[in-house]
C-alpha positions as CSV (number, residue, x, y, z in Angstrom):
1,X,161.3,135.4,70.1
2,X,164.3,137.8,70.1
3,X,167.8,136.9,70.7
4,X,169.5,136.6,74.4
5,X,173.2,136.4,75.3
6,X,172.0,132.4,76.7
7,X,172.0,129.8,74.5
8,X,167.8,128.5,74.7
9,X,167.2,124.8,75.5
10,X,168.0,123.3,72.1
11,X,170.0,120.2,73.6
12,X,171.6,119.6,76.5
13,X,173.6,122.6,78.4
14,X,177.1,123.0,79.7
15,X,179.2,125.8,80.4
16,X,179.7,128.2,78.1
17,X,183.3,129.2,79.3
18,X,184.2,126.1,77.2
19,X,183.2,126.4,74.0
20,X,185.8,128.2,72.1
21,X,184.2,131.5,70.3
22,X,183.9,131.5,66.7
23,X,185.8,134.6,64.8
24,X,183.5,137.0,62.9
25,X,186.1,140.0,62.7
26,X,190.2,140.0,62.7
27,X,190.9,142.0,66.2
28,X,192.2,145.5,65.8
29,X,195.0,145.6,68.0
30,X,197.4,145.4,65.6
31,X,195.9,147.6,63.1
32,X,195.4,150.3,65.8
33,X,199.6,149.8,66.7
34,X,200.2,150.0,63.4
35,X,198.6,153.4,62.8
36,X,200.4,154.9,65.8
37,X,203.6,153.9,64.2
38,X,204.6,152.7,67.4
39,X,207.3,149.4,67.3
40,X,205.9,146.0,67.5
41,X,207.1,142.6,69.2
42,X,208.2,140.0,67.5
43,X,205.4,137.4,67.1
44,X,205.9,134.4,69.3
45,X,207.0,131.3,67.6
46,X,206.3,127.2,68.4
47,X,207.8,126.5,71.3
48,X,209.0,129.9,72.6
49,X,207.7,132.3,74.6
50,X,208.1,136.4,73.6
51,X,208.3,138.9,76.8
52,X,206.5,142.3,76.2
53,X,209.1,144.9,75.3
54,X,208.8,148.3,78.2
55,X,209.2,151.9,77.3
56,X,209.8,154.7,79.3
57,X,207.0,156.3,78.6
58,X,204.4,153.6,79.1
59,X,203.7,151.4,81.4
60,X,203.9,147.4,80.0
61,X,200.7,146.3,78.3
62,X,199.0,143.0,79.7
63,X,200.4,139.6,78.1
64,X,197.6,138.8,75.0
65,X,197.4,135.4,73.7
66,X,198.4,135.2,70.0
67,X,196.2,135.0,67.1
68,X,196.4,131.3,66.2
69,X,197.8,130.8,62.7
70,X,195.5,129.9,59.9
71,X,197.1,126.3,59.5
72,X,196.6,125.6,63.0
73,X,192.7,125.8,62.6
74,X,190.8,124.0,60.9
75,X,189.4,125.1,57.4
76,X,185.5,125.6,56.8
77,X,183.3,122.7,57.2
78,X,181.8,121.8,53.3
79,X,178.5,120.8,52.0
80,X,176.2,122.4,55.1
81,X,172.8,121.0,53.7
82,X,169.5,121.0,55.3
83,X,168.1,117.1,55.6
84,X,164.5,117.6,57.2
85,X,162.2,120.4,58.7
86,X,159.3,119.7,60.7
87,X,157.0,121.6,62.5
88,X,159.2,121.5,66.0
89,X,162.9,119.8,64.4
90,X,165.7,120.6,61.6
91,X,168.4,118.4,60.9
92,X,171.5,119.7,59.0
93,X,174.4,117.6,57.8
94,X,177.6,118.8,56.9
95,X,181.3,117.5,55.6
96,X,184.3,117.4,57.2
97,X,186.3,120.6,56.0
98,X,189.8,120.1,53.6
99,X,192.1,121.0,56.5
100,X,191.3,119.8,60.0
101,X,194.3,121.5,61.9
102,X,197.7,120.9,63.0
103,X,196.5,120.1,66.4
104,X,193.9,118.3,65.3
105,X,189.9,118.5,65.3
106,X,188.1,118.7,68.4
107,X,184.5,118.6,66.9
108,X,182.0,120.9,65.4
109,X,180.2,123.6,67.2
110,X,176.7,124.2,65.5
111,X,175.5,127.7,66.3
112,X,171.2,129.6,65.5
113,X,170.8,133.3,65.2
114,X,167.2,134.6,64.8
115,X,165.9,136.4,61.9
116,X,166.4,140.0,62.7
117,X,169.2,139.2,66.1
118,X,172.8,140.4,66.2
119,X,174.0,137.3,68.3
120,X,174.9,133.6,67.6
121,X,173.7,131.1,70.4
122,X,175.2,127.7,70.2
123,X,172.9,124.8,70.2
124,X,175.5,122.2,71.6
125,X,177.5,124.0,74.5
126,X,180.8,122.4,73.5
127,X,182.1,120.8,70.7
128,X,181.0,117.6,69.1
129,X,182.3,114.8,66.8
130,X,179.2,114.6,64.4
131,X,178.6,115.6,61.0
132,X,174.7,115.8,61.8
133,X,173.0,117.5,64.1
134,X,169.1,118.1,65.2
135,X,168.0,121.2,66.3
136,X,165.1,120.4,68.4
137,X,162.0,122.2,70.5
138,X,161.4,124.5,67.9
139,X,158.4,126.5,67.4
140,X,155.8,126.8,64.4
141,X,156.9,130.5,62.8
142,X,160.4,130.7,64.1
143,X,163.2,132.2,61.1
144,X,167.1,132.0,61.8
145,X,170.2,131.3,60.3
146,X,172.2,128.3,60.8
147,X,176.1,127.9,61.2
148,X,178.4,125.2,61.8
149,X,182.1,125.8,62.2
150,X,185.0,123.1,63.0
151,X,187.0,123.5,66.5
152,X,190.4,122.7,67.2
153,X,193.3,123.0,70.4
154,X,194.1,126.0,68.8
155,X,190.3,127.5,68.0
156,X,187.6,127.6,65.9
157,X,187.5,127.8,62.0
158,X,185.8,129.5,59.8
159,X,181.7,128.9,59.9
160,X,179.8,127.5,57.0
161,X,176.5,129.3,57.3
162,X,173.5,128.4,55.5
163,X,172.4,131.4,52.6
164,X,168.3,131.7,53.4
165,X,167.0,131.7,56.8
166,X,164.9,128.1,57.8
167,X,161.3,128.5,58.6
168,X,159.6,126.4,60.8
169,X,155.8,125.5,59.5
170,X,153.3,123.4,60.9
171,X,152.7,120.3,58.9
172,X,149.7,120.5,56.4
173,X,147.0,117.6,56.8
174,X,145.3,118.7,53.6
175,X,141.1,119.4,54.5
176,X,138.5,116.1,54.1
177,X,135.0,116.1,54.9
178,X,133.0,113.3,56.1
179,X,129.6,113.6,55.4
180,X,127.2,111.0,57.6
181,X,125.5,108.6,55.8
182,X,122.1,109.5,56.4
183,X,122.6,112.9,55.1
184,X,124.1,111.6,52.1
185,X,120.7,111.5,50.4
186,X,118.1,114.2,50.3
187,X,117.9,115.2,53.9
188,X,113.8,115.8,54.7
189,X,112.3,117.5,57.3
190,X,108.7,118.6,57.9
191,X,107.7,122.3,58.2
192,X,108.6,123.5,62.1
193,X,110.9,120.6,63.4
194,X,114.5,121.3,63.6
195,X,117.4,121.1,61.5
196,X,121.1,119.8,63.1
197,X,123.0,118.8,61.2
198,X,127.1,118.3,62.0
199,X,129.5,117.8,59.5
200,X,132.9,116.4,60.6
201,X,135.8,117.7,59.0
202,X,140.1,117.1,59.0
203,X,142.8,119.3,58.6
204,X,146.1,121.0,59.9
205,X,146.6,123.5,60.8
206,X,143.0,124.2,61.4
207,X,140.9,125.0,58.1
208,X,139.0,128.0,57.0
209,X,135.1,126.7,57.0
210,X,132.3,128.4,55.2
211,X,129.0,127.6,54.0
212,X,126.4,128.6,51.2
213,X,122.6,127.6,50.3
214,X,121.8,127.2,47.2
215,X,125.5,129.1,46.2
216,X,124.4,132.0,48.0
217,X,125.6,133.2,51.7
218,X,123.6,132.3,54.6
219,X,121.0,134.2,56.2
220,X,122.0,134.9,59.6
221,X,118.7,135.4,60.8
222,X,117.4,131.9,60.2
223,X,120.5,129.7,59.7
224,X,123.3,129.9,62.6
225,X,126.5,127.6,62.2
226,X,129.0,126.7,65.0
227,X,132.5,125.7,64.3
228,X,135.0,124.1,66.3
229,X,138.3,122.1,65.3
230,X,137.3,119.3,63.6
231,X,133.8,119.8,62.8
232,X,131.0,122.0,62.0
233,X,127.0,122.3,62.2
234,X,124.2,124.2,60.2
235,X,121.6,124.3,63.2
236,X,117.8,126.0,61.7
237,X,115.3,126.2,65.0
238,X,112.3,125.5,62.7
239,X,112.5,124.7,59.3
240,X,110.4,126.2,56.5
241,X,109.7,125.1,53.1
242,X,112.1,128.2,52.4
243,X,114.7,126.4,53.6
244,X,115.0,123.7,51.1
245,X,117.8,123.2,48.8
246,X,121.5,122.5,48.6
247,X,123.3,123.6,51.0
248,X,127.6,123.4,50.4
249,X,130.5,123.3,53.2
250,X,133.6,124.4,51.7
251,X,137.1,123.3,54.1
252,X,139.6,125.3,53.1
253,X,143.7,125.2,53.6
254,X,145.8,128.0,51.9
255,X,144.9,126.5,48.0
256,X,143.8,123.1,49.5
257,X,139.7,122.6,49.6
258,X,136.8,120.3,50.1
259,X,133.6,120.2,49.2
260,X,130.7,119.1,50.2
261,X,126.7,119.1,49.5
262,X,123.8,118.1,51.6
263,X,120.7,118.7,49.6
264,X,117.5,119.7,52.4
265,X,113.8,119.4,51.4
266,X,111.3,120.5,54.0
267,X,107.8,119.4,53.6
268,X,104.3,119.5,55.0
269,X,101.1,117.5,54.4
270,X,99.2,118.5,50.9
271,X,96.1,120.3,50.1
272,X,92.8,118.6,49.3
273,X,92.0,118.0,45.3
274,X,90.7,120.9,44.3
275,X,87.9,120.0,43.2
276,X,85.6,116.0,43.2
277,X,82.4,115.3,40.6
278,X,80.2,112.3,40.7
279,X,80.3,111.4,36.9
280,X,77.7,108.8,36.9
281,X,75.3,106.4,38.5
282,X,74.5,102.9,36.9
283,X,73.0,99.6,38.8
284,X,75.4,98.9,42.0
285,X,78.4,101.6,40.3
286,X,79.7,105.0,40.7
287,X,82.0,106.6,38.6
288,X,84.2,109.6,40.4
289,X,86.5,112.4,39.0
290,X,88.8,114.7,40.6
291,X,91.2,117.4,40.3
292,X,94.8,117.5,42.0
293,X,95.6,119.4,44.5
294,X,96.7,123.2,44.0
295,X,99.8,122.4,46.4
296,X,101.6,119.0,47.3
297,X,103.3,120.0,50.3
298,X,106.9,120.7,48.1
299,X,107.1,117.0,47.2
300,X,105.5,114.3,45.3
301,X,102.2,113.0,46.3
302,X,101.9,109.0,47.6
303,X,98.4,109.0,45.9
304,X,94.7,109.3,47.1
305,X,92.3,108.0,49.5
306,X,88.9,107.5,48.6
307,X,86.2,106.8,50.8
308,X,82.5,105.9,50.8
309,X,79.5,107.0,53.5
310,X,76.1,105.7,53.6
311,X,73.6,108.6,54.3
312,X,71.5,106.1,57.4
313,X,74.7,105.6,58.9
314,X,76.8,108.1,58.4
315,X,80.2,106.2,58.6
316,X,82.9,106.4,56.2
317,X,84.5,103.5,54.7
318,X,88.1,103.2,53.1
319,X,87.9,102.3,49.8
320,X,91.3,102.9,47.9
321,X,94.4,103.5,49.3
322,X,97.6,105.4,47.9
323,X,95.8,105.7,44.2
324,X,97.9,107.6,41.6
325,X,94.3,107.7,39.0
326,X,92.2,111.2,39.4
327,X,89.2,108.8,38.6
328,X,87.6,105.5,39.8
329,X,84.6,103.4,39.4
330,X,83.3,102.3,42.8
331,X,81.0,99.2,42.8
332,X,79.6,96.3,44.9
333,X,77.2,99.7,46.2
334,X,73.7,98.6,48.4
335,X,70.3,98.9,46.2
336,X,68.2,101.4,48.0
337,X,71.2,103.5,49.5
338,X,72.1,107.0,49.1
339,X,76.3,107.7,49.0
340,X,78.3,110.8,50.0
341,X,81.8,110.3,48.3
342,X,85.4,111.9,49.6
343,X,89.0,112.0,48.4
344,X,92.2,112.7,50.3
345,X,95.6,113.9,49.2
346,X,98.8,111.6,50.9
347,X,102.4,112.4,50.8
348,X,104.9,111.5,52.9
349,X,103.8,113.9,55.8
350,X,100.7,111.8,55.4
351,X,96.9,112.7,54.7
352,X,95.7,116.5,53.5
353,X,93.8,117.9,56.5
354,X,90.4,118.2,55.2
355,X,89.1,116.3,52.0
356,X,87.6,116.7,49.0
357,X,83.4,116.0,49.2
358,X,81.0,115.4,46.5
359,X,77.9,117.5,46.8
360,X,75.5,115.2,45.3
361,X,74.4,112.5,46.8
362,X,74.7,108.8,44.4
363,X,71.3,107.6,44.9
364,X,71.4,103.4,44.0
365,X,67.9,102.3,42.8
366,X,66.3,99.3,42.4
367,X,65.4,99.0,38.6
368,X,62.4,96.9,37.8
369,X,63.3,93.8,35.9
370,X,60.8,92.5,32.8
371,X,61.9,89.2,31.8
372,X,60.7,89.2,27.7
373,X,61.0,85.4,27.0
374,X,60.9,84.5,23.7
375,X,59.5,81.4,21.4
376,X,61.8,78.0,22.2
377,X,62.3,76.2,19.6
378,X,63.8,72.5,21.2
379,X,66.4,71.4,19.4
380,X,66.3,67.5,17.9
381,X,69.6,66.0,19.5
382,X,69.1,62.3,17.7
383,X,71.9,60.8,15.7
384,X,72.6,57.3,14.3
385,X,75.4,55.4,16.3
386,X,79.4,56.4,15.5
387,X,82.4,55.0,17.3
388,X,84.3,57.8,18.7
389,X,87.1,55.1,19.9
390,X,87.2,51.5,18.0
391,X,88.7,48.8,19.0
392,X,92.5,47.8,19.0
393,X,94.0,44.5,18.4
394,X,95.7,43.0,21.8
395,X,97.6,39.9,22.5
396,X,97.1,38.0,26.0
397,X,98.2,35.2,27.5
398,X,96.4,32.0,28.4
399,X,94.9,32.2,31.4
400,X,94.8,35.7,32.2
401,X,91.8,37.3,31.6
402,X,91.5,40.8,29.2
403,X,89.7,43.6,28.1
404,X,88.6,45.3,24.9
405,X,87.1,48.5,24.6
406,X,85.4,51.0,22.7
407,X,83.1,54.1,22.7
408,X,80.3,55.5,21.0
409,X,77.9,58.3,20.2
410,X,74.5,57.7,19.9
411,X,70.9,58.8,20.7
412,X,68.6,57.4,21.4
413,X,70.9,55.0,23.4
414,X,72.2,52.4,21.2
415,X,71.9,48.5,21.7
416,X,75.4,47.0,22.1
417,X,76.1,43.6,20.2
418,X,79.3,41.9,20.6
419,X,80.3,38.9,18.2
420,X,83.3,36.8,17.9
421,X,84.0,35.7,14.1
422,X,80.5,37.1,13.5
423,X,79.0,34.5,15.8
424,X,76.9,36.2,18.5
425,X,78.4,35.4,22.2
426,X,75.9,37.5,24.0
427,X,75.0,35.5,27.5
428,X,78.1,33.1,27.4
429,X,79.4,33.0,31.2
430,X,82.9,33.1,29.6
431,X,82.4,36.8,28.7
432,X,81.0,39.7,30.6
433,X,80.4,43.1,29.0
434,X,80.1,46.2,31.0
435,X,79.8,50.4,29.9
436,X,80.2,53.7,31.5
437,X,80.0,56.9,30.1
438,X,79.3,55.4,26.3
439,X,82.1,53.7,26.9
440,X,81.6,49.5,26.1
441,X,84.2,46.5,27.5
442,X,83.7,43.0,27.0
443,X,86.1,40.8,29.3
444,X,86.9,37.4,28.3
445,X,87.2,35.4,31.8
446,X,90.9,33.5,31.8
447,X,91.0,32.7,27.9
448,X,92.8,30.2,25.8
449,X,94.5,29.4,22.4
450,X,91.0,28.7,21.3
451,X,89.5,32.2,22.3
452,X,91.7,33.7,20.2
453,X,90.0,35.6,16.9
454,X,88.2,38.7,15.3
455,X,85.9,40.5,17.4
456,X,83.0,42.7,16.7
457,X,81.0,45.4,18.9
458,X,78.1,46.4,17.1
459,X,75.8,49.6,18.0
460,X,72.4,49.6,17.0
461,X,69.6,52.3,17.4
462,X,66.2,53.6,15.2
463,X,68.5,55.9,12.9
464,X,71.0,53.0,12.2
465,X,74.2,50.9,13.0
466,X,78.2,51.0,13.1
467,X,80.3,48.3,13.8
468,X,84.2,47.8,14.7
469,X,86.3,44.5,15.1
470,X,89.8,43.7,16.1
471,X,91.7,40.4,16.5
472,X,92.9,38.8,19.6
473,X,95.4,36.5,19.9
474,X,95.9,34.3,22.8
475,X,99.3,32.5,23.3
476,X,99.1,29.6,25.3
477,X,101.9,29.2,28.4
478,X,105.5,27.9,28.0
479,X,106.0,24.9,29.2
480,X,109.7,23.7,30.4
């Protein structure tokens, strides 16, 4: 923007015939009379008032205003400092100057000239009584020179006027990438489907953008990438496995960046193993072997599949899923049955296209049994009586009726003897004996203070005897 003789709309406008002009040059009337060695008038002092002296041989000059006197202006304004700059604002602030007048300050008039222009414009169109000023509506780009000068009744003083030009900049917003969140793991796409991918992006003014793959540049002929203002997207048509790898967006702002990487893996289904043996046949089993497969499909394999088919019908059968092993013993197989064996590759595109097949049939035969018996020699089990579990001492009260109990090993089956202070009570009603599992109980129906004593179980059988005892003590009720 060049420099007019109107002031531009920096703040409100009024006449211009009343802002008093600020001197840049002494005028050179008086230098020109001076040369001519003509005679000059007296000046014209406070208060009095100087008529033009005629000649003869001129006619009288026009009546000129006097210079003003440098007391009767003010003195120049100190301390012009810059406060902010924005990208469309500055503000200057300035003091007061030393001598304001002898008529007295009127205000300041603030005044821009662009870089490179002759003429001063005023940004306010008469004076004001501030020490701080905004220059507003300002453009990104613009240079000029600033200049502030004090007015009185009598004129304008001197201008303070800033040394280096300002220059109006946009504001930097230094450059930040957001990268989705689904692209900030390994981004995988199968072989043919598209790739879009849009990366927003901040910064002001707007950022240089570039991309590489793998830290090379792009190649235009499969990758294209469209960039507006605050984004920017990597668009492939149909991917191929050559397109894997990491690709980088750099956002660049003068010596501002950011990085970032979104790593790509495109992927197709695997090959087949390469090759599938039947290693051997025994009873109901097969054992298989396998090779992997010459190509995975540019990522890891999930496992195999193996499957089984009968030769009457024909059918296949799953019969391992997603196994990492290149071998595998297949069992539970029919007797009389012929098997045809196959093996898939998986990864995450799914199943290879074709299989691997064995070429051998694994025929299952029924294998004639001979049962060889040999001599049995039986085995004499007998043994003499022995009490695994004697008896234990117990205390009871009158009139409640108890156990005891004890077990024994014995074969033949032993003959049971019970005996209380070695007298034989066998077939009193007063006791009842019982066994289960060579376990033996004799109960004593409600007994007294006189039931009370040692008693004896006694097993007898044709290899011998054992006996045990304990005592019982029966305490008779309290009685109140």
């Amino acid at each position: 923007m060049t420099a007019t003789s109107q002031a531009p709309d920096y703040g409100p406008e009024e006449p211009a015939s009343e802002v008093p002009k600020v001197p840049t040059e002494p005028s050179g009337e008086g230098a020109a009379s001076k040369a001519s060695g003509e005679e000059q008038a007296p000046a014209a002092t406070s208060g009095e008032e100087q008529a033009p002296t005629a000649t003869p041989e001129a006619p009288a000059p026009e009546a000129t205003k006097p210079a003003p006197r440098s007391e009767d202006v003010p003195s120049v304004p100190l301390q012009l400092t810059i406060e902010d700059v924005s990208d469309c604002s500055v503000t200057v602030s300035w003091e007061p100057p030393e001598r304001l007048g002898s008529q007295g300050l009127q205000g300041y008039l603030l005044e821009l000239r662009k870089e490179g222009a002759s003429e001063w414009v005023p940004v306010n169109a008469r004076p004001m009584m501030v020490t701080q000023q905004t220059v507003r509506k300002l453009a990104p780009g613009d240079k000029f020179f600033l200049r502030v000068a004090a007015v009185s009744p009598a004129g304008a003083g001197p201008p303070a006027t800033l040394d280096q030009p300002i220059h109006i900049r946009e504001i930097i917003e230094a450059p930040k990438i957001r990268v989705p969140r689904h692209l900030r793991q390994t981004y995988i796409r199968q072989v043919g489907e598209m790739v879009n991918l849009q990366i927003p992006f901040q910064g002001n003014p707007k950022p240089q953008v570039s991309w590489t793959h793998n830290g090379q540049a792009l190649d235009s002929k499969r990758v294209s990438v469209r960039t507006g203002d605050q984004d920017s997207i990597l668009f492939i048509r149909s991917a191929q496995r050559s397109d894997s790898g990491c690709y980088e967006l750099t956002v660049r702002l003068e010596t501002l960046e950011a990085r970032a990487a979104i790593n790509i893996l495109v992927i197709e289904k695997p090959n087949p193993p390469s090759s599938i043996r039947l290693v051997d046949v025994w009873g109901c089993n097969v054992a298989l072997e396998w090779t992997p497969p010459q190509d995975s499909g540019n990522t890891e394999l999930l496992g195999y599949t193996v499957q089984k088919a009968d030769k009457k019908t024909e059918q296949w059968f799953t019969v391992l899923e997603r196994y990492h092993p290149t071998s595998c013993t297949i069992s539970d197989l029919i007797v009389g049955n012929s098997y045809s064996f196959r093996v898939f590759s998986e990864n995450l595109c799914g199943l290879s296209d074709s299989p691997a097949i064995t070429k051998e049939l694994a025929h299952i035969r029924k294998i004639d049994i001979v049962a060889k018996l040999k001599g049995f020699v039986e085995r004499d089990f007998s043994e003499a009586p022995s009490f695994t579990q004697p008896l234990a001492d117990h205390t009871t009260t009158s009139g409640y009726s108890t156990q005891l109990s004890c077990s024994v090993r014995a074969s033949p089956k032993p003959k049971i003897i019970w005996l209380k202070n070695n007298m034989n009570i066998q077939g009193d009603p007063k006791y009842r004996t019982f066994s289960e599992q060579g376990v033996y109980t004799l109960e004593i129906r409600k007994p007294s203070p006189f039931d009370s004593g040692v008693y004896t179980c006694k097993a007898v059988n044709m290899l011998g005897e054992a006996s045990v005892d304990c005592r019982l003590e029966v305490k008779a009720l309290a009685t109140h």
